[in-house]
C-alpha positions in Angstrom: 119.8 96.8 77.1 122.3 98.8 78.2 121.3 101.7 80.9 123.5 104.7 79.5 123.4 105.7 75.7 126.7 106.3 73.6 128.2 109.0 75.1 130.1 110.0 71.8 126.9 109.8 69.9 124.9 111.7 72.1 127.4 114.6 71.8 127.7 114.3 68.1 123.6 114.5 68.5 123.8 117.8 70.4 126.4 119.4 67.7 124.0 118.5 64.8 121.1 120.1 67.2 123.1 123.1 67.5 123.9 123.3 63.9 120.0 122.7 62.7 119.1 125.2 64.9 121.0 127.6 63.5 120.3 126.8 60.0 116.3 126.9 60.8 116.2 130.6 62.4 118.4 131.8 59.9 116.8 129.8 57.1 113.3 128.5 58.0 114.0 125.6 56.9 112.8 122.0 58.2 114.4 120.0 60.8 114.3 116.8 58.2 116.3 118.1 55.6 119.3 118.2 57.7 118.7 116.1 60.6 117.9 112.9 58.8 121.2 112.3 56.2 123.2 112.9 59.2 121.6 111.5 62.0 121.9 108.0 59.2 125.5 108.8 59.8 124.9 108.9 63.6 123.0 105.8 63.6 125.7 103.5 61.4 128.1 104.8 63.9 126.1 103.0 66.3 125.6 100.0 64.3 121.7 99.9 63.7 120.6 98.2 61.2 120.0 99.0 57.3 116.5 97.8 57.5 115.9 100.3 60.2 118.5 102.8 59.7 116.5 105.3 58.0 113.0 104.8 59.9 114.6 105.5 63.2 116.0 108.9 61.5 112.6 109.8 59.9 110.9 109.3 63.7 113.7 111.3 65.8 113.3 113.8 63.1 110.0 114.1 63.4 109.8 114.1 66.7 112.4 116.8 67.3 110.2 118.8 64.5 107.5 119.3 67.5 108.7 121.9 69.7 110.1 124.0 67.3 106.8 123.6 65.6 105.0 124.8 68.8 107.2 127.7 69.4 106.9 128.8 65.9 102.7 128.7 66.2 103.0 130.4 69.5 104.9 133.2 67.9 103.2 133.6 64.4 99.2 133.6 66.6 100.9 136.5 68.9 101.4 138.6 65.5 97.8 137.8 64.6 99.3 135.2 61.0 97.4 132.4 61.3 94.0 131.6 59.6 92.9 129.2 61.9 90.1 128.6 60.2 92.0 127.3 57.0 94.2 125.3 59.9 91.3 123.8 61.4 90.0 122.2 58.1 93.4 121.3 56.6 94.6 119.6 60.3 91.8 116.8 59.5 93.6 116.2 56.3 97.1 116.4 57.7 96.0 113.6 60.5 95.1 111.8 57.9 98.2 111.7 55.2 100.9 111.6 58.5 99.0 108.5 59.6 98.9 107.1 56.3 102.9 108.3 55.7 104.4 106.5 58.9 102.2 103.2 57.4 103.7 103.3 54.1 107.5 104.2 55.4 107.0 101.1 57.7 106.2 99.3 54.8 108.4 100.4 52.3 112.1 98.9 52.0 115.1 101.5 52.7 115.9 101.9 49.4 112.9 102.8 48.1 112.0 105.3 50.9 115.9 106.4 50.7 115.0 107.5 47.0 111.8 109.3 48.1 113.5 111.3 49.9 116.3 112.1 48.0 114.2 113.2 45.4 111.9 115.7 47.5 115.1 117.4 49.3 116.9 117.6 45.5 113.9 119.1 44.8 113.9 122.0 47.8 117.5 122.3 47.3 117.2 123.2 43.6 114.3 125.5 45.0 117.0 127.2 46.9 119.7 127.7 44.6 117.2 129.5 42.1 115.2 131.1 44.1 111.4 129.7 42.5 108.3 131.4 44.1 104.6 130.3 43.0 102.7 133.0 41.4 99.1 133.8 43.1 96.9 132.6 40.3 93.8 131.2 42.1 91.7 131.4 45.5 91.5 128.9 48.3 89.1 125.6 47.3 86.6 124.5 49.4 86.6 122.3 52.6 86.8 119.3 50.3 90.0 120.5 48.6 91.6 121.8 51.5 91.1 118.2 53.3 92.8 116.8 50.3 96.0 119.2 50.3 96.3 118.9 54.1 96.1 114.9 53.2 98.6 115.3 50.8 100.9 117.3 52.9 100.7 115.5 56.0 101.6 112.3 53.2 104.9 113.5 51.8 105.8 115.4 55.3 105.7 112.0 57.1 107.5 110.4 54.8 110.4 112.8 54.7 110.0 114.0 58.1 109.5 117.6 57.5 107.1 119.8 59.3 105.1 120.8 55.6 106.4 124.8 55.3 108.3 123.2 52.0 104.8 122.4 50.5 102.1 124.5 52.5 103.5 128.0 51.9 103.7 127.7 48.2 100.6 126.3 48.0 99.0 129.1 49.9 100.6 132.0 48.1 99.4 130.5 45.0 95.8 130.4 46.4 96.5 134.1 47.0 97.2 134.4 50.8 99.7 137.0 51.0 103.4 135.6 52.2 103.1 136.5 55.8 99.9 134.5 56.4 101.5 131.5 54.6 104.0 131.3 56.6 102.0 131.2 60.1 99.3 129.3 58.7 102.0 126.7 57.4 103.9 127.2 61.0 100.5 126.6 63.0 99.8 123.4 60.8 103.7 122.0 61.1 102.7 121.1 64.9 99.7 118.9 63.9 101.9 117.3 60.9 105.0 116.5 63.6 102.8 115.4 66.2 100.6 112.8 63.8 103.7 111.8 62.2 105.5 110.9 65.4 103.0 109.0 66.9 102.7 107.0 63.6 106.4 106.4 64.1 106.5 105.3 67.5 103.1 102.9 66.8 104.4 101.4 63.5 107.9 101.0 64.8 106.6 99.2 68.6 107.4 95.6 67.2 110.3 96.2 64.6 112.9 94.3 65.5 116.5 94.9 66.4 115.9 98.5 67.5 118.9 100.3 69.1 118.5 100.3 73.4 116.3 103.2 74.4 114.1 103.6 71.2 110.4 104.3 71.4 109.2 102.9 68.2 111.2 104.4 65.9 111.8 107.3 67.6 115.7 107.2 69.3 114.9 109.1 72.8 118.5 110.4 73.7 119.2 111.3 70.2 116.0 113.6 70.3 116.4 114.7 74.0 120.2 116.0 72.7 119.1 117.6 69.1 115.8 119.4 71.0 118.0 120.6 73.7 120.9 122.0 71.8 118.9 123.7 69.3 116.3 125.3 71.3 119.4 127.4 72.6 120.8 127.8 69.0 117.4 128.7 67.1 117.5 132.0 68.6 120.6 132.8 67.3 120.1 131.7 64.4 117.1 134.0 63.8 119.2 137.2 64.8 121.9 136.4 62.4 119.0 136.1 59.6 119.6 140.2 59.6 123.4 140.6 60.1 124.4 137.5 57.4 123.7 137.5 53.9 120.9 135.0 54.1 120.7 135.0 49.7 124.2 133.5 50.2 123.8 130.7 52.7 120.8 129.5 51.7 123.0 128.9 48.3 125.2 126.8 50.4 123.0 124.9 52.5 121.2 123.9 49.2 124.6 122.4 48.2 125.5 121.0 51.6 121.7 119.5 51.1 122.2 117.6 47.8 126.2 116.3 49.1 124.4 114.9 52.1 121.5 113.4 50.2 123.8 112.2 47.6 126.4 110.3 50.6 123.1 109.1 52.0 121.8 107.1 49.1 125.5 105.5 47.9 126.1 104.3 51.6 122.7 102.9 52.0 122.8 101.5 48.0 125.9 100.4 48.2 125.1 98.6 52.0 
């Protein structure tokens, strides 16, 4: 195993890091939907392999999701947006769908979990580009239901490596919660969703085979130490641009720079 990482990889880890961050305080958008088609550039770069390639960029994702997702609680709870009690009754759901998401990734093939995922970011991008809201048309269920959404959340989050906001703050509006709550309810819930889904990508990912030196499962360690670094600095920014830039605009183009990075992502890893 060699003792120092790529140098040139770990730099074009803390660009992307710093170009996520910007893109999430401007946007509020997930870390997976741009960190994991190019960190699958990254990692060919660095030759690891196609039957790992896309697990080891689902787990740094996720993992880089956490902090973020902790600042963003921490901030949301200080302006008094979170329902902790809907939290506290959906997290037992989430724990359940990320464990069960990082078990079916591990035993899916790439392709099929390269189509997933595909699919689902197509489907945020499209989102996007014509600006689709949920309309308010029903209340919150019951602890029974909201277990099962958190499940199904935590499910697709884990298996896309996003920390939920995609799928938890339409599903609140429509139960009626007014778009401020949402968002720090769905905020406050992204930290249990990126912490269950990390550990369920380091522990399913301990005896693959073939890793790349100085992975933790499928987690890649200096690839996450670089992206968490760079965009903790960048983050900030972003967020003050959000009300200089016109943020109608670039969300159009990241939701285009979404689906040619989703589409290179599939041919390369189709055509491998």
């Amino acid at each position: 195993m060699d003792f120092f990482p790529d140098i040139p990889f770990v730099l074009s880890c803390i660009a992307l890091g710093a170009v996520a961050g910007v893109f999430a305080g401007m946007l509020g958008i997930g870390g997976g939907t741009l960190l994991v088609p190019i960190l699958v550039i990254l990692f060919e770069r660095i030759e690891v392999t196609q039957d790992h390639i896309l697990h080891l960029a689902l787990g740094t994702s996720m993992a880089a999701i956490v902090v973020s997702a902790a600042i963003s609680l921490r901030t949301h709870h200080a302006h008094g947006a979170v329902d902790w009690a809907t939290v506290r009754v959906m997290t037992v759901g989430v724990l359940m769908g990320t464990a069960l998401g990082t078990f079916v990734a591990r035993m899916v093939s790439t392709h099929a979990l390269s189509l997933f995922f595909a699919v689902f970011v197509s489907y945020i991008a499209v989102n996007m580009l014509v600006g689709v809201k949920p309309k308010p048309s029903r209340q919150l269920p019951g602890r029974g239901g909201l277990v099962l959404a958190g499940s199904g959340i935590g499910l697709v989050s884990a298996l896309v490596a996003v920390g939920g906001g995609a799928m938890t703050v339409p599903f609140l509006t429509w139960c009626n919660r007014d778009m401020r709550q949402a968002i720090g309810t769905s905020a406050a819930l992204g930290l249990p969703i990126a912490l269950g889904g990390s550990a369920g990508y380091i522990l399913n990912g301990l005896h693959a085979d073939n890793l790349p030196a100085h992975s933790l499962g499928y987690i890649h360690l200096p690839a996450l130490a670089a992206i968490v670094a760079a965009s903790l600095f960048t983050t900030p920014m972003g967020a003050r641009a959000a009300h200089r830039l016109p943020v109608a605009v670039l969300k159009r183009v990241f939701s285009v720079l979404l689906l040619v990075l989703v589409t290179r992502m599939l041919w390369k890893l189709w055509a491998a």
